[in-house]
N, C-alpha and C positions, 0 to 999 in steps of 0.2 A: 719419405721425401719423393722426387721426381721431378723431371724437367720433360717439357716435350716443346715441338713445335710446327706450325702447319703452314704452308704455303701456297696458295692458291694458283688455278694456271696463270696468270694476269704477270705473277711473278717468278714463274716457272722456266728453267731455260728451253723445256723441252714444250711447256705449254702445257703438261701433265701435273698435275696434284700432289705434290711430297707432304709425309709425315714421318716426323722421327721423335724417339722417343726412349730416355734412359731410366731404366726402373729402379732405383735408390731402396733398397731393404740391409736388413742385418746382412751381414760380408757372409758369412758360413750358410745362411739360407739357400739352398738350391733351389735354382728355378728352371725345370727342363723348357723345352719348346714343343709344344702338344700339338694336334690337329683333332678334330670330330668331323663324320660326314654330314651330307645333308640328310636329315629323315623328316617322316609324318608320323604324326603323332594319334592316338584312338582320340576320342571323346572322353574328357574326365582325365586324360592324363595330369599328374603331377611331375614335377620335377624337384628332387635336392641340391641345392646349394648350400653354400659353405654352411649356416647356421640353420637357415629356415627350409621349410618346403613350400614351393610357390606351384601356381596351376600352370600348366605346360601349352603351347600354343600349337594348332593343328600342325604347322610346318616351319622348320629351321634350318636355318642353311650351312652350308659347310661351313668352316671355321677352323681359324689356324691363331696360338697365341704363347709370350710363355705367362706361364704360370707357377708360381711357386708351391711346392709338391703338394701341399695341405690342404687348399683352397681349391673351391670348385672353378672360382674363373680366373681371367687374365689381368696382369700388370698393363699389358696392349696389344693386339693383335687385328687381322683385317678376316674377311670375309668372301664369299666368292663373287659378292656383288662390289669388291673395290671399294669397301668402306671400310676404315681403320676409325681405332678408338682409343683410348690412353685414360687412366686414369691418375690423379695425383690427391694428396693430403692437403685440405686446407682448415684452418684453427677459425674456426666462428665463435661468436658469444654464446650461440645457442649450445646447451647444451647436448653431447650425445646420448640418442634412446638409450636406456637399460634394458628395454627386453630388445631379445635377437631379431633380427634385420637383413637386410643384404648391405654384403659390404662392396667395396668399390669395385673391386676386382670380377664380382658376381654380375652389376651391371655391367661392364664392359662386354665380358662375354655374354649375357641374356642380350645386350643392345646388336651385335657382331651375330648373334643366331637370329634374330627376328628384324630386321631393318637391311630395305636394297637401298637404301639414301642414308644419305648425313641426318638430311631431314629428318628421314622417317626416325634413327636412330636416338635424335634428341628426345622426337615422341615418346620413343619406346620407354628410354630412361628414365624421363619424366613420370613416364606412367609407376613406373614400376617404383620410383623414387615416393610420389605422393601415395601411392597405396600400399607400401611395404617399410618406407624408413630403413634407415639407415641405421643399421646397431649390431651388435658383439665384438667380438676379437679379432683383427685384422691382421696381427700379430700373434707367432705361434712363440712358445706355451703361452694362453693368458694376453691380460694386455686388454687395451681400452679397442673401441671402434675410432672411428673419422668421419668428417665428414669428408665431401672426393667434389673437385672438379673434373673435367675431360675434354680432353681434344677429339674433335671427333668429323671425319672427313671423307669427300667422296671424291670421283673425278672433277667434278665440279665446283666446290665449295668447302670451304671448313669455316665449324661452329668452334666456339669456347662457349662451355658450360661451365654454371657453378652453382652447387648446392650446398643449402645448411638443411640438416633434419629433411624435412619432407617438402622442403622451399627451394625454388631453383629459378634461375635466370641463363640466358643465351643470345650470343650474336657473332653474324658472320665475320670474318676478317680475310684481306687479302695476305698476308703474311702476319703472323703472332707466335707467342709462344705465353704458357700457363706455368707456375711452379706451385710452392704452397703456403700462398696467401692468394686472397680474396683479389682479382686483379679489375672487375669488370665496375665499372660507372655509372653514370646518368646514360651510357648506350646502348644500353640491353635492346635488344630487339622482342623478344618474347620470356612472358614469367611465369612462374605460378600464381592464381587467381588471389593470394593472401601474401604474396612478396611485399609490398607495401606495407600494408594493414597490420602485418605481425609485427615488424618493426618499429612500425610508429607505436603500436599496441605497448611494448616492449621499451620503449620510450626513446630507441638506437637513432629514430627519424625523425626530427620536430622541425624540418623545414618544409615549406609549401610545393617544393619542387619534386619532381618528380626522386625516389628513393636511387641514392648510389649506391651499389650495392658494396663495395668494397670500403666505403667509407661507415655505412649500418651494421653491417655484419662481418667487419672482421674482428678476431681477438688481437686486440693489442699487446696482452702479455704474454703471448709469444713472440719471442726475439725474432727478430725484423731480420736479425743478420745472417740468420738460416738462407733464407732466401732470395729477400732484395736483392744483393749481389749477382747470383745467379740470373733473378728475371733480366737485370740490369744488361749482363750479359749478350746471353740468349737473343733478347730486342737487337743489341749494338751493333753481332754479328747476321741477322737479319738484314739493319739497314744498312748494312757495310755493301753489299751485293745489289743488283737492281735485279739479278735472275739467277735464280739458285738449281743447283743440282741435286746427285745421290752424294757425291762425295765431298761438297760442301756440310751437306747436314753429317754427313757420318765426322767428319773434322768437328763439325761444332757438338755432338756425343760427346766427342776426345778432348776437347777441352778442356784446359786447365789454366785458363786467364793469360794475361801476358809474358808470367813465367815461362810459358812453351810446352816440352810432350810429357815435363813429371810435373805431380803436384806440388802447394806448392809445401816449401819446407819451412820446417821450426815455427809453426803457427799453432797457434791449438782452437778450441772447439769457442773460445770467448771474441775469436775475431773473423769478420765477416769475408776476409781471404781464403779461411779455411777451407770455404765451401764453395768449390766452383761445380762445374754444369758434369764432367766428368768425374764423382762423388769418390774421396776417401776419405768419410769423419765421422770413422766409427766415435763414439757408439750411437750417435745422430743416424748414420747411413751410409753405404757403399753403392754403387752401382754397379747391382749383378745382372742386371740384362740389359739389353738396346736392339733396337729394329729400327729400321729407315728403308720406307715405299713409296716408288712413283705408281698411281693409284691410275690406271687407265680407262679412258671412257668407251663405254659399249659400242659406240659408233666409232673407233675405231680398228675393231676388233674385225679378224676374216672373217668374208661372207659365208663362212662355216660354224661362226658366233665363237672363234674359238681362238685366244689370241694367249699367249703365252707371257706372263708378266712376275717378274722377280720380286722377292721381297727379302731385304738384309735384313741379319741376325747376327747379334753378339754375345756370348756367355764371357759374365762375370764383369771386369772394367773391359771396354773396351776398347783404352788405351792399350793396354798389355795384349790386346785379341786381335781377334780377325773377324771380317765382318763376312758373311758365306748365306750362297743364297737358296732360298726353297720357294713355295710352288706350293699354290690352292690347289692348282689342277694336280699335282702329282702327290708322291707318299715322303714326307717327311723322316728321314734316317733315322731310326732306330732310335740310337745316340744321343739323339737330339731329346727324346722323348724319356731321357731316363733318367734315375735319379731322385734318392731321397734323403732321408736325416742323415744318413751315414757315409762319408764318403765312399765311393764304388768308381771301378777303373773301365766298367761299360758305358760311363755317364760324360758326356761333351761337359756338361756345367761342370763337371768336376776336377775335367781336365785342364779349362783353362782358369778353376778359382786354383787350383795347385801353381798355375805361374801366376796370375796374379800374387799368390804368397810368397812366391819366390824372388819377384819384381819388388817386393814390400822392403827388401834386404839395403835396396840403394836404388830406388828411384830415378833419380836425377842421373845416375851414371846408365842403371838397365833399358830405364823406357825408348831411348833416343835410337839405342841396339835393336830393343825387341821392333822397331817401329821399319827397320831396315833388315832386320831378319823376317819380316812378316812381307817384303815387299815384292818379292820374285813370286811368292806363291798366290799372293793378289791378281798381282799384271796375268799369270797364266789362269786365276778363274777367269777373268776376266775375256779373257783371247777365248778360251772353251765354251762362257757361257752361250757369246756368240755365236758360237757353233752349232753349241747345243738346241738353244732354241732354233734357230733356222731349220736344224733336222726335227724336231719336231712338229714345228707349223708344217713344212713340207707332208709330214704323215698325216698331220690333222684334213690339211686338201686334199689326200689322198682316201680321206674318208675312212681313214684305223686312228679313231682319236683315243683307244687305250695304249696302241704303241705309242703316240704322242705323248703320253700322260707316262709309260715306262721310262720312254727316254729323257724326260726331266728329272724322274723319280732317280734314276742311273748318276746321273751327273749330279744330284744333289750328294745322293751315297758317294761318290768318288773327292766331291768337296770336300765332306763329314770326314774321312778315311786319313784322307792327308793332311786335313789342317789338325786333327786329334794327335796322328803321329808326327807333327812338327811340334805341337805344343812341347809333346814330352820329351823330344830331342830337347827343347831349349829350357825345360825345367831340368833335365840331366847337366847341361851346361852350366845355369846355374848354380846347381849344389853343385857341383866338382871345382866349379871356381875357375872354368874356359871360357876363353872369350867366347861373347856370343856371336859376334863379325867370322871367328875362325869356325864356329857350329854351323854359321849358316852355310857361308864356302863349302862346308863337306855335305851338308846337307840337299 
């Protein structure tokens, strides 16, 4: 599953580019938060991804995203050129390739290493979509492929793509959001040269007008109630706002319809309630990751080209979490990075799916707690981050842009440290059965 969505400056309170985006996988699945630097490549290199091996491009750029432990690429992540990407499930007619592929996660990250634009990133996609296909297991052990649409955004612009098999269509939007169904129209802006032709071929298109793509190519028997609701959403609180922020989209991750901070209850998996934007319906999907970035334009950046720009992160629901922020330019914590099949007490994902399961006890009574225990250590990132950047732009004009890149690196480790050892204060609280208002007090 997945929900994302992008916002363009036009709509922006800051004038700056937001993307946010909740990664919907199995609840027990860890997903660390990884980084790669920038390198160059020889001639002839190859690269492995999750299934296949694809040829490698002379140069890729750094890169930050998570990723769930198995897979070579990302749920979403951004770039050091301020392009974020997101991928989501959508249910076509067409069927999925049998032989192996790149899965959706694969392009996110191959678009996120070779693409300085939104633009260029839908190319990239593209490319790699029509000459590689889409196919294997996206799903660990086993398990079918997808086909994947993706948000995909710069300081500038954000596109919605959407692909079936090796067919793909794109266009801009000044605020949108993507889930998983087929969302895009008679709008498309740019297609693949057989988007039409296969369709009509297929027999999905017998009108004279130009092909909608969501009306051609989506599956109908897939229930609707999966996601409608959700896009339904997502759009509503879009247009509730004329100019949005960080902490509206991080709100609109947390989501859980009109109910308020828990989801919602006594519904099951046959009604379209069950599934709001902040995901509990197992065995449909959970939300084990989210990120939300204001995406900055080069030209606002010191005349040292070096401008220091946050990106939020959440392990697990991010209802029950905390949203902590990292940094292209610097070294992502440890913690953040760790983490596999097995639960481990070095691992952030694993720290806060242990409160999510402990949140899972009483919902309606913990979320509203965890959301007010989570609130004093917010407001102080928050006070610090300021800080922190200002002392690092400071060293970047002072021409030491590795101490600059230390001392974000510092404050990200000092985030990682304390919100780890808050989780497990209040998964202690918790199982003992204390209030969690008297945890936080002593906390």
């Amino acid at each position: 599953m997945c929900d994302s969505v992008g916002v363009a400056p036009a709509r922006s309170a800051t004038g700056r580019t937001l993307f946010a985006k909740n990664s919907d996988r199995p609840e027990g699945e860890c997903q660390p938060f990884v980084q790669y630097p920038a390198a160059h490549h020889p001639r002839g290199a190859r690269v492995r991804c999750t299934h296949v091996e694809i040829a490698q491009v002379a140069e890729t750029f750094a890169v930050m995203g998570h990723s769930p432990f198995w897979v070579f690429g990302f749920e979403h992540g951004v770039n050091e050129h301020a392009v974020a990407i997101g991928n989501h499930t959508v249910f076509s007619r067409e069927p999925v390739e049998e032989q192996p592929g790149l899965i959706g996660m694969d392009l996110v990250r191959l678009g996120l290493e070779r693409a300085r634009t939104a633009r260029e990133a839908v190319e990239v996609v593209a490319t790699l979509v029509e000459t590689h296909g889409q196919g294997g297991p996206a799903f660990k052990p086993g398990g079918g492929g997808y086909h994947n649409s993706f948000t995909i955004a710069d300081a500038r612009e954000v596109w919605l793509m959407e692909t079936s098999g090796r067919r793909w269509a794109a266009r801009r939007v000044e605020a949108g959001a993507l889930t998983n169904h087929f969302t895009l129209d008679t709008g498309w802006e740019i297609a693949s040269r057989d988007l039409e032709s296969f369709a009509r071929t297929e027999g999905w298109w017998t009108e004279r007008a130009r092909v909608d793509v969501a009306r051609a190519y989506r599956n109908e028997h897939v229930p609707g109630r999966i996601s409608e609701g959700r896009l339904r959403r997502s759009c509503a609180l879009l247009a509730a706002r004329a100019a949005h922020d960080v902490a509206g989209l991080e709100a609109l991750l947390r989501d859980h319809g009109d109910g308020g901070l828990a989801p919602p209850a006594h519904t099951s998996t046959e009604e379209e309630a069950h599934f709001t934007l902040c995901m509990h319906a197992e065995p449909v999907g959970t939300t084990t990751a989210s990120l939300v970035a204001e995406l900055p334009a080069r030209d606002e950046r010191d005349d040292a080209g070096w401008r220091p720009w946050p990106v939020w992160i959440s392990f697990a629901t991010p209802c029950t979490g905390v949203f902590l922020p990292v940094y292209v330019d610097g070294v992502v914590p440890a913690a953040y990075a760790r983490g596999g099949e097995t639960p481990s007490d070095d691992s952030a994902w694993w720290a806060f799916a242990r409160l999510r399961a402990a949140a899972q006890r009483d919902f309606a009574a913990l979320n509203p707690r965890l959301r007010a225990a989570w609130a004093p250590l917010e407001r102080d990132i928050e006070r610090e981050r300021v800080e922190a950047e200002a002392r690092a732009l400071e060293l970047a004009r002072a021409g030491d842009g590795d101490a600059a890149r230390d001392a974000l690196s510092a404050f990200a480790q000092r985030c990682a440290e304390r919100a780890i050892a808050r989780a497990a204060e209040l998964v202690d609280a918790i199982e003992s059965g204390e209030d969690v208002a008297a945890a936080t007090a002593a906390g």
